[in-house]
Backbone as numpy.savetxt, mean C-alpha at the origin, in Angstrom:
# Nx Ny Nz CAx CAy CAz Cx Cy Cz
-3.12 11.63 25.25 -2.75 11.23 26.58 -1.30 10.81 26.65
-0.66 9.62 25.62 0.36 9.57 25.67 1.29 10.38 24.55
0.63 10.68 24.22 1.27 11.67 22.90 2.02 10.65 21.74
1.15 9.65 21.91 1.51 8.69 20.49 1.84 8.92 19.04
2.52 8.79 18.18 2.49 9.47 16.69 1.18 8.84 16.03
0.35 9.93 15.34 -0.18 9.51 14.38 0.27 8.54 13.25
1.05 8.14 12.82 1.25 7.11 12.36 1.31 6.04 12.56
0.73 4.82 11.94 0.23 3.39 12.32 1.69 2.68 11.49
2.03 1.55 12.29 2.94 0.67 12.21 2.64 -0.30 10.75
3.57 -0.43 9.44 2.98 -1.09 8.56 3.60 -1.07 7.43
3.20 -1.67 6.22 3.86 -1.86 5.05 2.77 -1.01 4.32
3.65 0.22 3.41 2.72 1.09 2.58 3.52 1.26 1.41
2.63 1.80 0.42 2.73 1.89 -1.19 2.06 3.18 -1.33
2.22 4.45 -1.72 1.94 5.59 -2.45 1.98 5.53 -3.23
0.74 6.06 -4.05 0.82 6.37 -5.70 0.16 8.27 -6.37
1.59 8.21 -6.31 1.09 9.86 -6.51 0.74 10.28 -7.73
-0.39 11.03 -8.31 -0.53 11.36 -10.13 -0.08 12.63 -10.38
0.43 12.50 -11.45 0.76 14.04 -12.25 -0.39 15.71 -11.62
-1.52 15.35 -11.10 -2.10 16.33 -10.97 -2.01 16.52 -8.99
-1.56 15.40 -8.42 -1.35 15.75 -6.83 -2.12 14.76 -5.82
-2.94 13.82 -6.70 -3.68 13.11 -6.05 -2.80 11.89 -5.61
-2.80 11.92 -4.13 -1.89 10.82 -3.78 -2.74 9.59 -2.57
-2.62 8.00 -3.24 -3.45 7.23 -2.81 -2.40 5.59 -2.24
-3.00 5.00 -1.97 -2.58 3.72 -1.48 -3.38 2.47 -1.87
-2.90 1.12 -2.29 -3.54 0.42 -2.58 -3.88 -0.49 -1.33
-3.06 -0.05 -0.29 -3.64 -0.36 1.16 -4.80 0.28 2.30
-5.08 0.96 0.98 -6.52 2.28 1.67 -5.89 3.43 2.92
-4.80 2.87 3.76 -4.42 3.50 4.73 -3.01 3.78 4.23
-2.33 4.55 4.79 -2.25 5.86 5.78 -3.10 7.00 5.28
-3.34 6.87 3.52 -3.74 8.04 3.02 -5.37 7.87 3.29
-6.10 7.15 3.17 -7.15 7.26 3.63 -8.19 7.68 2.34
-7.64 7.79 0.91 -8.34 8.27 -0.06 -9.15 7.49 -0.41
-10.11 7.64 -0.79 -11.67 7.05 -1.13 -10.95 6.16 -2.53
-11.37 5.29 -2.36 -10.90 4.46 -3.81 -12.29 3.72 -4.64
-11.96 3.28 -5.63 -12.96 3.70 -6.48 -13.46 1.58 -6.25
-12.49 0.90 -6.00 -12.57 -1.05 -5.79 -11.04 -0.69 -4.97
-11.71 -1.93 -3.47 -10.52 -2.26 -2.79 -10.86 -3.60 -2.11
-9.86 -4.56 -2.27 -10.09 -5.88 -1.57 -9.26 -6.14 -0.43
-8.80 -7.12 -0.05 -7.35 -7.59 0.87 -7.47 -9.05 1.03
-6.72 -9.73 0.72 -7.18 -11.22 0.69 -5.48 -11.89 1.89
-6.24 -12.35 2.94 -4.98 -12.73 3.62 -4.81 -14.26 3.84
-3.57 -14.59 3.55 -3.24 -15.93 3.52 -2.17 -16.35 4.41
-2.00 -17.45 4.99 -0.65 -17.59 5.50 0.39 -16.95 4.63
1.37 -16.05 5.51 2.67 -16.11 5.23 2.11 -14.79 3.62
1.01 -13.94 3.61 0.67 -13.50 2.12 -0.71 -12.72 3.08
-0.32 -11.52 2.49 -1.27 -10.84 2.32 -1.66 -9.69 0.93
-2.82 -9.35 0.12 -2.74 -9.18 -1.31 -3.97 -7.85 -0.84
-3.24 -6.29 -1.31 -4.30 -5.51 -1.47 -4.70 -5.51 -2.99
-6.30 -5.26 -3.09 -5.83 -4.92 -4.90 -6.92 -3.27 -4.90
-6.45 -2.79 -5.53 -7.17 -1.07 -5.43 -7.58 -0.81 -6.75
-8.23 0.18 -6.91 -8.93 0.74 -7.99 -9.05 2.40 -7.78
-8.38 3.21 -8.37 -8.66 4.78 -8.20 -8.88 4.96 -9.93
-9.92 5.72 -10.15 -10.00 5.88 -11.38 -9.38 4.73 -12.56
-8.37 5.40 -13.39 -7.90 4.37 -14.55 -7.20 3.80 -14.10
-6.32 3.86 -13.06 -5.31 2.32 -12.47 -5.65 1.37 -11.40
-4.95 0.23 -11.56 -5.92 -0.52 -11.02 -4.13 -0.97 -9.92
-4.03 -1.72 -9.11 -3.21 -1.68 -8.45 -3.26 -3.28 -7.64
-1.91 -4.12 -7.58 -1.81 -5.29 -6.96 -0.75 -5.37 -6.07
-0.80 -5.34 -5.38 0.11 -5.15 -3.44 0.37 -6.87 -2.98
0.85 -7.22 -2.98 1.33 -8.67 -2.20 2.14 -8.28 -1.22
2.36 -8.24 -0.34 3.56 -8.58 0.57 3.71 -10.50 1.39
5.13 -10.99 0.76 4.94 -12.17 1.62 6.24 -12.37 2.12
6.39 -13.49 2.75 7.44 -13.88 3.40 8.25 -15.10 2.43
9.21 -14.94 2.32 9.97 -16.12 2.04 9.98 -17.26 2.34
9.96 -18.42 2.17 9.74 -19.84 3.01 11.62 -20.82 3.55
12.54 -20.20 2.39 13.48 -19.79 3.58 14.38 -19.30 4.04
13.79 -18.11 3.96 14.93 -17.00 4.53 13.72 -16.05 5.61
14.14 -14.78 5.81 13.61 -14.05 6.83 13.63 -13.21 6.10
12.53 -12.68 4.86 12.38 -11.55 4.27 11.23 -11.66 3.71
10.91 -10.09 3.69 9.49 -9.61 3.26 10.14 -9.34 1.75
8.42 -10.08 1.16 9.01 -9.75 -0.38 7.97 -8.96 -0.84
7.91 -7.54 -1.49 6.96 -7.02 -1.76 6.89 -6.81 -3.37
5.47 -7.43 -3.88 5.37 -7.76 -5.43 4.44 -6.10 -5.83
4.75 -4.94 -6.33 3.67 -4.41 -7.06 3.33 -4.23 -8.56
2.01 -4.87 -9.22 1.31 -4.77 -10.36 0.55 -3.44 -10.15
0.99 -2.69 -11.52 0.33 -1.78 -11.76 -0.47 -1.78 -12.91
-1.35 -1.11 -13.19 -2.37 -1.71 -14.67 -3.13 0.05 -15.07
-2.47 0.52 -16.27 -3.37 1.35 -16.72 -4.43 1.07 -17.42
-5.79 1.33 -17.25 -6.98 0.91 -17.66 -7.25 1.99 -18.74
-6.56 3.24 -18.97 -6.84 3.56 -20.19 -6.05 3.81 -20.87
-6.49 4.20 -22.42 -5.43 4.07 -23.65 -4.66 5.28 -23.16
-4.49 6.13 -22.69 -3.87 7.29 -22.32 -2.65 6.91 -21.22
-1.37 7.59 -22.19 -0.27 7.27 -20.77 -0.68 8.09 -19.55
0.03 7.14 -18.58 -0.15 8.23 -17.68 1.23 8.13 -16.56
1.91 8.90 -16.20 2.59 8.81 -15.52 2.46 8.89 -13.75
2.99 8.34 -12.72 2.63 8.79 -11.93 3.57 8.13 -10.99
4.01 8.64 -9.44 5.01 8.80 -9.08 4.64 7.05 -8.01
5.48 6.35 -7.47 5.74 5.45 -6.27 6.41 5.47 -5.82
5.88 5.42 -4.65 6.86 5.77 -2.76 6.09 4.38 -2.13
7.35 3.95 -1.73 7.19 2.49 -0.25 7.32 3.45 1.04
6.94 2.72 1.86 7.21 3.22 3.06 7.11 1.97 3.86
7.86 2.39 5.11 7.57 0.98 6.31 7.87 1.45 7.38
6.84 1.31 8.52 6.75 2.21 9.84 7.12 0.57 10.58
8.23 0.66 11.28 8.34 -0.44 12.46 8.51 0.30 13.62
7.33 -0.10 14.46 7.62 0.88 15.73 6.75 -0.12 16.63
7.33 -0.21 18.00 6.73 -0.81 19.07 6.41 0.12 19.94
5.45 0.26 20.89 5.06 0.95 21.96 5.79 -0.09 23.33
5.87 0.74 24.17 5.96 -0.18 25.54 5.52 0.77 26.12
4.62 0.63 27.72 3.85 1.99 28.06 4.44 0.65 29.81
5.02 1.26 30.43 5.54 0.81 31.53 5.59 1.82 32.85
């Protein structure tokens, strides 16, 4: 109707693997089925933690107490003895609508 972008406004983390599988420890934009996902929100803190197969994944984004910045913490954890390489992309959609 309004021809809105599919894309949702937000703080994202990609984790792409050597074979093409590309996921988020924020479950969204990519939408890939994950294997454990939590979100624990706190003042001023919000914490995804993900699970796709052997990596396990820790997302914080918080705010500074005093300055005006987003601080984004990521833990990554290979769960098996096997290296594994695999690619990370941030992303950050700031977009407002006004429909007037």
């Amino acid at each position: 109707m309004y021809n809105l972008p599919i894309d949702s406004p937000g703080f994202y983390v990609y984790v792409r693997r050597k074979d093409g599988t590309v996921w988020s420890p924020t479950y969204r934009p990519v939408n890939t089925p994950l294997d454990r996902w939590t979100a624990v929100h706190q003042p001023g803190r919000t914490t995804f933690m993900a699970r796709k197969g052997d990596l396990e994944t820790k997302l914080s984004l918080f705010i500074t107490p005093d300055y005006d910045t987003v601080v984004w913490d990521l833990d990554i954890t290979n769960l098996s003895e096997i290296i594994t390489e695999v690619d990370i992309f941030a992303y950050i959609e700031l977009s407002t609508l006004c429909l007037g």
